[in-house]
C-alpha positions in Angstrom: -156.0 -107.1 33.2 -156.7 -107.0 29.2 -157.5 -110.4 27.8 -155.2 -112.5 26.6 -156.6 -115.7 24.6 -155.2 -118.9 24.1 -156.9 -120.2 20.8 -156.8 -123.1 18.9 -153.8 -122.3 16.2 -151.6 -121.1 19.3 -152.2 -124.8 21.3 -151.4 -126.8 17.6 -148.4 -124.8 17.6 -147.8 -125.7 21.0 -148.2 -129.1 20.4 -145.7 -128.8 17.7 -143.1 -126.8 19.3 -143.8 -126.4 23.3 -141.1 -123.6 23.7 -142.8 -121.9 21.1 -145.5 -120.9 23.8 -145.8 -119.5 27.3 -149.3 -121.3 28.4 -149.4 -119.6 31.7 -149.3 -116.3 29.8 -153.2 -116.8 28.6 -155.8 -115.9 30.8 -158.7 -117.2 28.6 -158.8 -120.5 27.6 -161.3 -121.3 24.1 -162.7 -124.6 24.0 -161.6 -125.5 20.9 -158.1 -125.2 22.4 -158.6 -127.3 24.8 -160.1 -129.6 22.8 -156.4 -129.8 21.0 -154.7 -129.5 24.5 -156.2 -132.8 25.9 -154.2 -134.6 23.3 -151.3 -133.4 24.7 -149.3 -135.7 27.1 -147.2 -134.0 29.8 -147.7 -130.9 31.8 -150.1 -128.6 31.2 -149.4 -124.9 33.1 -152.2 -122.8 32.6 -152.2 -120.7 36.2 -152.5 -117.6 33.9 -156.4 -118.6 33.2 -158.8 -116.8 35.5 -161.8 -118.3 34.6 -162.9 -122.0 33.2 -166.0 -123.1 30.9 -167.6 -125.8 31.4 -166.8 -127.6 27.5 -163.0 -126.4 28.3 -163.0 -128.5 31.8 -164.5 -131.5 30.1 -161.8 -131.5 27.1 -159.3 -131.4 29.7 -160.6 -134.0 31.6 -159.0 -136.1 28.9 -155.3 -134.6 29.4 -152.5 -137.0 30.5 -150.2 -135.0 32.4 -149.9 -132.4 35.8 -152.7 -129.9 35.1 -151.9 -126.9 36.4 -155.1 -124.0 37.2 -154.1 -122.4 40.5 -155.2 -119.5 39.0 -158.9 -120.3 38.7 -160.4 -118.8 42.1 -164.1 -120.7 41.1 -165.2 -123.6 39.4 -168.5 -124.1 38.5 -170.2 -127.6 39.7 -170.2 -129.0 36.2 -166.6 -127.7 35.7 -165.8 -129.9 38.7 -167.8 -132.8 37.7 -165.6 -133.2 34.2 -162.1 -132.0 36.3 -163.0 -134.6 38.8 -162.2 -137.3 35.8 -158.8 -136.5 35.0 -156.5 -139.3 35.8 -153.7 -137.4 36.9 -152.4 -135.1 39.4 -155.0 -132.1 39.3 -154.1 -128.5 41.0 -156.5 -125.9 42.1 -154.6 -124.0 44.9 -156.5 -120.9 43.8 -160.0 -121.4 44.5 -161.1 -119.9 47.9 -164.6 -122.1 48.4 -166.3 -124.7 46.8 -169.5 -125.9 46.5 -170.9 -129.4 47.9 -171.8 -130.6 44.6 -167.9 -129.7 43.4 -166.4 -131.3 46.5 -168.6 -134.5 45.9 -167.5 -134.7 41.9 -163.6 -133.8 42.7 -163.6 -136.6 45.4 -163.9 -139.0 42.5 -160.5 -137.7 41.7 -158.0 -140.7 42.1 -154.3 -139.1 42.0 -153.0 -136.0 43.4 -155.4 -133.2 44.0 -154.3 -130.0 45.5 -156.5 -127.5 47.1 -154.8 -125.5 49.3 -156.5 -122.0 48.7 -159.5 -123.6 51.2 -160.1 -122.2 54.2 -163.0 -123.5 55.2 -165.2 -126.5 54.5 -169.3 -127.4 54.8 -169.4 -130.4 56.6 -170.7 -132.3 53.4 -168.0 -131.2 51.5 -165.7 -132.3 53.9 -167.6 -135.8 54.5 -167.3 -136.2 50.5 -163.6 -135.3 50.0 -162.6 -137.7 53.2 -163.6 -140.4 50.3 -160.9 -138.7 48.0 -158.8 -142.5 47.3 -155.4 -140.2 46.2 -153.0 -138.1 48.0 -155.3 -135.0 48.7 -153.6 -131.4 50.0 -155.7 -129.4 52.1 -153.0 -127.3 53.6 -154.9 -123.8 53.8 -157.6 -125.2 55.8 -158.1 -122.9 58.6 -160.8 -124.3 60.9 -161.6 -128.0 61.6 -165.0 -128.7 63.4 -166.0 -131.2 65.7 -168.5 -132.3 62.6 -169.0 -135.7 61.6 -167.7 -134.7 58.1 -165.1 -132.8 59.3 -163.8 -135.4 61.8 -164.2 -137.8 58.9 -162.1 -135.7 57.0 -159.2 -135.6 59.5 -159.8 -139.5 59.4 -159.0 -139.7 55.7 -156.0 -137.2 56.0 -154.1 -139.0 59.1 -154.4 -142.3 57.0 -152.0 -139.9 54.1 -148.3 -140.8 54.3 -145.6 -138.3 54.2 -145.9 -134.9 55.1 -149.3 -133.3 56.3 -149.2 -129.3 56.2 -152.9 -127.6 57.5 -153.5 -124.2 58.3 -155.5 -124.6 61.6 -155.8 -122.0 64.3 -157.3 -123.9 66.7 -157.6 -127.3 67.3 -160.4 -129.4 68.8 -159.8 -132.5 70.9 -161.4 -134.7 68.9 -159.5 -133.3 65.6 -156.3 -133.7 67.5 -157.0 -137.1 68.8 -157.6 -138.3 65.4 -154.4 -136.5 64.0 -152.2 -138.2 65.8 -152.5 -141.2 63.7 -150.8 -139.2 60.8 -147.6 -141.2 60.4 -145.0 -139.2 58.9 -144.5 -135.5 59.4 -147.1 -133.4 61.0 -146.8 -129.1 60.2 -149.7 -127.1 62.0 -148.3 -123.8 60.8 -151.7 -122.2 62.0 -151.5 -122.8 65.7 -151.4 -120.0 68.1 -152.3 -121.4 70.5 -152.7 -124.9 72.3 -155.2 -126.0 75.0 -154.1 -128.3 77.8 -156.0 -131.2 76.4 -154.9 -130.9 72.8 -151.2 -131.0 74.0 -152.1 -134.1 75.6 -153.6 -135.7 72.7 -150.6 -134.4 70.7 -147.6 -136.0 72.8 -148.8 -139.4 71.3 -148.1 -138.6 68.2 -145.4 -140.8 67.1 -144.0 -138.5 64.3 -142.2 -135.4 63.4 -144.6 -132.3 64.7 -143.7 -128.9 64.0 -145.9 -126.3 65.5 -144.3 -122.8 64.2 -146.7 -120.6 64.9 -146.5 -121.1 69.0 -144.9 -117.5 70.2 -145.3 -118.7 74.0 -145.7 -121.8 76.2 -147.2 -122.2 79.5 -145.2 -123.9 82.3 -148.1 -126.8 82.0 -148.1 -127.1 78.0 -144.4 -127.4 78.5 -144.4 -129.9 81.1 -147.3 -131.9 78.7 -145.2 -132.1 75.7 -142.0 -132.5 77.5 -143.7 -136.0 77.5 -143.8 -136.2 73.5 -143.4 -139.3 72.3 -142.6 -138.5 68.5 -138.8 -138.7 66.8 -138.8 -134.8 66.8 -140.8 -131.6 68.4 -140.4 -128.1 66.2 -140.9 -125.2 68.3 -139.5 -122.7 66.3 -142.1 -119.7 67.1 -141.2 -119.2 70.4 -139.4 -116.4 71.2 -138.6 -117.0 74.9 -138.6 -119.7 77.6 -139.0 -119.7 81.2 -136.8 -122.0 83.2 -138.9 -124.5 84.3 -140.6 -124.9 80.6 -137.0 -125.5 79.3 -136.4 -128.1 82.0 -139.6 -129.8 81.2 -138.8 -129.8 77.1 -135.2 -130.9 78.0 -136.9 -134.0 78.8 -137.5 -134.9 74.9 -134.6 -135.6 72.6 -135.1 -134.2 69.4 -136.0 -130.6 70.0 -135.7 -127.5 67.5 -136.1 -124.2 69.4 -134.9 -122.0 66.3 -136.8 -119.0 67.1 -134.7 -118.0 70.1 -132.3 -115.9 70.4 -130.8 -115.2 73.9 -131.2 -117.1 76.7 -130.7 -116.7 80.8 -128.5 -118.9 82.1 -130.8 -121.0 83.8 -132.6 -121.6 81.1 -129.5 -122.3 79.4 -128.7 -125.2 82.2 -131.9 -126.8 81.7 -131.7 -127.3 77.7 -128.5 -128.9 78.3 -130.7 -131.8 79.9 -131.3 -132.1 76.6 -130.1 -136.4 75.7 -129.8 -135.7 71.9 -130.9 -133.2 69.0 -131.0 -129.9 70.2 -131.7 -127.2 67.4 -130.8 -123.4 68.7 -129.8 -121.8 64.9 -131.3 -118.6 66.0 -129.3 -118.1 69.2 -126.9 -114.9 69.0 -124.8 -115.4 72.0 -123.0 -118.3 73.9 -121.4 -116.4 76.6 -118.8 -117.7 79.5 -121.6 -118.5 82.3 -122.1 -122.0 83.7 -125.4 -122.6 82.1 -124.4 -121.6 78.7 -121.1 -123.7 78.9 -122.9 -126.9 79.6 -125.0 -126.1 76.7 -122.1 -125.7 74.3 -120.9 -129.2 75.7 -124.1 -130.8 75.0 -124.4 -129.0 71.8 -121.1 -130.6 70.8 -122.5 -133.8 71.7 -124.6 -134.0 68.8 -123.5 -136.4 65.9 -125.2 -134.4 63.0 -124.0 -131.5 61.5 -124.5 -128.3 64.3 -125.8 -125.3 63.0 -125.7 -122.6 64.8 -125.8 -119.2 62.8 -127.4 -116.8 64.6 -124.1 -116.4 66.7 -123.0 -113.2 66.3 -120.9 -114.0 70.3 -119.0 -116.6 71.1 -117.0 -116.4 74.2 -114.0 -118.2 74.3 -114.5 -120.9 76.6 -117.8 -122.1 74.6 -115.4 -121.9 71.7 -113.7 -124.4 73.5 -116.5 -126.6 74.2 -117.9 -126.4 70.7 -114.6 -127.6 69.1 -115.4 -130.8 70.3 -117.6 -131.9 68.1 -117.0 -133.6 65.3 -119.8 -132.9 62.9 -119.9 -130.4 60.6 -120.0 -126.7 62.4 -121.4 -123.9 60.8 -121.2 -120.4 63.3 -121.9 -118.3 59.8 -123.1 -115.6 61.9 -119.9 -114.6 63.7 -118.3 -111.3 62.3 -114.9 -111.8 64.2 -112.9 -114.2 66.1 -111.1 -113.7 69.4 -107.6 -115.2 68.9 -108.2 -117.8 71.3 -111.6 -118.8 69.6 -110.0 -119.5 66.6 -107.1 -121.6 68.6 -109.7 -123.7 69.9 -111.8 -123.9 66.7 -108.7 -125.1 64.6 -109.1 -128.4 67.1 -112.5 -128.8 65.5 -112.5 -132.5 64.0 -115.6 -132.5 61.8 -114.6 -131.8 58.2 -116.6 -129.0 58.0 -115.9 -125.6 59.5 -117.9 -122.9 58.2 -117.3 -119.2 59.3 -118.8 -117.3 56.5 -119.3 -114.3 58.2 -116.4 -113.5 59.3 -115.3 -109.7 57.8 -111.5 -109.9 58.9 -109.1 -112.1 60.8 -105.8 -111.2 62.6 -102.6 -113.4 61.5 -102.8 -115.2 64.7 -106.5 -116.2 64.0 -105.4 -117.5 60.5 -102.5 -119.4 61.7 -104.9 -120.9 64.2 -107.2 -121.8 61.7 -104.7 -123.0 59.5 -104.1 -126.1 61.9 -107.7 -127.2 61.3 -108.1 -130.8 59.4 -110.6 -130.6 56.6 -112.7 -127.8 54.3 -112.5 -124.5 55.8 -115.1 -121.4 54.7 -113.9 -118.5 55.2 -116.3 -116.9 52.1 -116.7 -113.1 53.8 -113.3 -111.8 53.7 -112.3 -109.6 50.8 -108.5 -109.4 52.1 -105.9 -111.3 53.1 -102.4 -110.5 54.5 -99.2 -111.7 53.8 -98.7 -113.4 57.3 -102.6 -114.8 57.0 -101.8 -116.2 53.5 -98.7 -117.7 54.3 -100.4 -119.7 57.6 -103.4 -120.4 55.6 -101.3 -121.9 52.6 -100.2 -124.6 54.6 -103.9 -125.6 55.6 -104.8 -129.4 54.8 -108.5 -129.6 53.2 -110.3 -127.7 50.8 -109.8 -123.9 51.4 -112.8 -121.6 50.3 -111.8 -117.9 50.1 -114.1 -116.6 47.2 -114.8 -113.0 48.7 -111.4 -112.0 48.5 -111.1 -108.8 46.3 -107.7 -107.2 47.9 -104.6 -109.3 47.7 -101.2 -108.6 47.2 -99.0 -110.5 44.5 -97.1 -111.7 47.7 -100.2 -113.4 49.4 -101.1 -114.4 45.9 -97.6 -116.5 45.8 -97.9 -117.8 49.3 -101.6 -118.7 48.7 -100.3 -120.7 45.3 -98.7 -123.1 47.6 -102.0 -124.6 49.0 -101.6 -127.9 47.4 -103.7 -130.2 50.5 -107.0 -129.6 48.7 -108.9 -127.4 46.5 -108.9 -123.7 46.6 -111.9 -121.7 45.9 -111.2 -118.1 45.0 -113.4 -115.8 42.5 -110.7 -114.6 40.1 -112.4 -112.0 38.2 -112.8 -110.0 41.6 -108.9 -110.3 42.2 -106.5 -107.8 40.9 -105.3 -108.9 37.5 -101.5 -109.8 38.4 -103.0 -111.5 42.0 -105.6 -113.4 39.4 -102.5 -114.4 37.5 -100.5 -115.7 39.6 -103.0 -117.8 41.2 -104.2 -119.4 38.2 -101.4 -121.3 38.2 -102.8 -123.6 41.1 -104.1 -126.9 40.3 -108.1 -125.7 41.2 -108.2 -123.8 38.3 -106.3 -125.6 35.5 -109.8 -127.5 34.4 -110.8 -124.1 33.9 -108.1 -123.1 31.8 -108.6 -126.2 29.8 -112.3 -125.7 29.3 -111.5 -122.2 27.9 -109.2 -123.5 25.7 -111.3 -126.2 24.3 -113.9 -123.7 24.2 -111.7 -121.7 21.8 -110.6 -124.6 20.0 -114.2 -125.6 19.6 -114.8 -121.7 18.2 
């Protein structure tokens, strides 16, 4: 990559003008610039620079602001003693290792400092940085021993509020035993796999735990964490279930199984155990068998919004089911509608009914639909008949139809008469004298008057 120098006349004039100058453009910073940059107050992005001296680190030591070098793969120790004196939140998400004497100097840091790019820790690096008095980010750590700086480490983290992202791919007992008194929200992104003892330790924790990289669960690790005793268990990784694992998770409330996409009807039986919270986004098929009926009427059950867009078949009995609930309903994977689907789905009584996906829809489904109390999405339809515009006009809620590229200057007239709430169209895709016609409806006469005013303004 040629060199590209950010010198001291190009940081006065972004001192004077900072949309003058790209910072994260430079790959070499002089000192004498950032000698003029620590005056600075605000953000500094300079993720373009490669490399750091050591006079440069310790004039922007003295910068106010977010400094930004997640672009700097290695620091020198001196470079790390001056960075570790900046006084506000300090990012270094590029550097792969660091050096004992660097950890020691950075933990001096008191804000924010990030340094996710670590994999791996010595021991004494760890031990200093569990002194680290801000919020510290150590979300690409990898491996976690059973160290005394490590564990001290894991110590200092748990203690950190909010959200707590790391990398590992395995997990100890004693690191897992301290993590659990992490309050907040626990991401182990890392974690293939999970031993029988570190489950255990793990069901205490009183928090949100998402463990995303599990792609299978034995029937014991299931019946462990069906024992969880945090608000909510993420097990979006896994890709298939056995029946007596699903009746043992079925046991929690609060369970996101996202990464599956079919499942047997037993299986099916035993999530609808399931109290409360149930999270099956990626499932493509609710079909008409016993097991999956019960779980579309627990499904419904559920007071928050119900996503469930991988769906791509919906028998009409689960239609049914899921129509009674009266959250929001998103099934944005369905392509069609079975007439009767869409009869039951207009008795939906959240305000939200989204069917995005859908390609086309029969003027029975649209008269169906038309009976449904609230905003309707109907986005992935590029034509409408005369017979679905005519139903669809007398729809009470907001009415969003913005894929529509084929419509007759009939349907255009019967969809003008849609006065029960907003309706969202794209008139540029419409033919001209459809476009016309329908920009006569209230929804789009602020957009008339801002063209107006814009011309007026002209």
């Amino acid at each position: 990559m040629p060199e590209k120098r950010l010198t001291k006349e190009i940081a006065k004039q972004f001192l004077a003008d900072e949309d003058s100058v790209g910072l994260s453009e430079f790959n070499v910073l002089v000192s004498t610039a950032a000698e003029v940059l620590s005056n600075h107050w605000g953000d500094l992005f300079l993720y373009g620079l490669k490399s750091l001296s050591d006079s440069a680190a310790k004039h922007l030591s003295q910068h106010y602001g977010f400094l930004h070098l997640d672009g700097l793969t290695e620091l020198s120790d001196a470079a790390a003693e001056s960075l570790g004196k900046h006084e506000w939140k300090l990012s270094l998400n590029g550097l792969t290792s660091l050096s004992d004497a660097a950890a020691y100097s950075l933990s001096k840091h008191e804000t924010c400092l990030t340094l996710d790019g670590l994999t791996r820790l010595s021991d004494a690096a760890a031990e200093s940085l569990s002194k680290h008095e801000g919020i510290l980010e150590l979300g690409g750590l990898t491996t976690l021993s059973d160290g005394p700086g490590h564990l001290a480490l894991v110590e200092r983290l748990s203690r950190q509020g909010g959200e707590l992202s790391l990398g590992l791919r395995s997990l100890s007992d004693a690191v897992a035993e301290r993590l659990i008194k992490h309050e907040g929200e626990l991401h182990l992104p890392g974690l293939t796999s999970l031993s029988d003892a570190a489950a255990e330790s793990l069901i205490k924790y009183d928090g949100v735990l998402s463990l995303p990289a599990l792609t299978s669960l034995s029937d014991a690790a299931a019946e462990t964490l069906g024992n969880y005793e945090g608000r909510w268990l993420a097990l979006d990784g896994l890709t298939s279930l056995s029946a007596a694992a699903a009746e043992s998770l079925s046991r929690h409330g609060g369970l996101s199984l996202d990464g599956l996409t079919s499942l047997s009807d037993a299986v099916a039986e035993n999530l609808s155990k399931c109290e409360w919270g149930l999270s099956l986004n990626g499932l493509t098929e609710l079909s008409d068998g016993p097991g999956h009926l019960a779980l579309a009427e627990t499904l419904s059950k559920d007071e928050e919004e119900l996503p469930l867009n991988g769906l791509t078949s919906l028998s009409d009995a689960a239609a049914e089911s899921l129509s009674k609930h009266e959250g929001s309903l998103s099934l944005e994977g369905l392509t069609s509608l079975s007439d009767a689907a869409a009869e039951s789905l207009s008795k939906h009584k959240g305000y939200y009914l989204f069917l995005e996906g859908l390609t086309s829809l029969s003027d029975a489904a649209a008269e169906s639909l038309s009976k449904h109390k609230g905003s309707l999405y109907l986005i992935g339809l590029t034509s409408l008949s005369e017979a679905a515009a005519e139903s669809l006009s007398k729809h009470e809620g907001e009415l969003h139809l913005p894929g529509l590229t084929n419509l007759s200057d009939a349907a255009a007239k019967l969809l003008l008469r849609h006065v029960e709430g907003d309706l969202s169209l794209d008139l540029d895709e419409l033919p001209e004298s459809a476009a016309e016609i329908l920009r006569q409806h209230p929804s789009f006469q602020d957009d008339d008057d801002d063209d107006e005013w814009d011309e007026d303004d002209e």
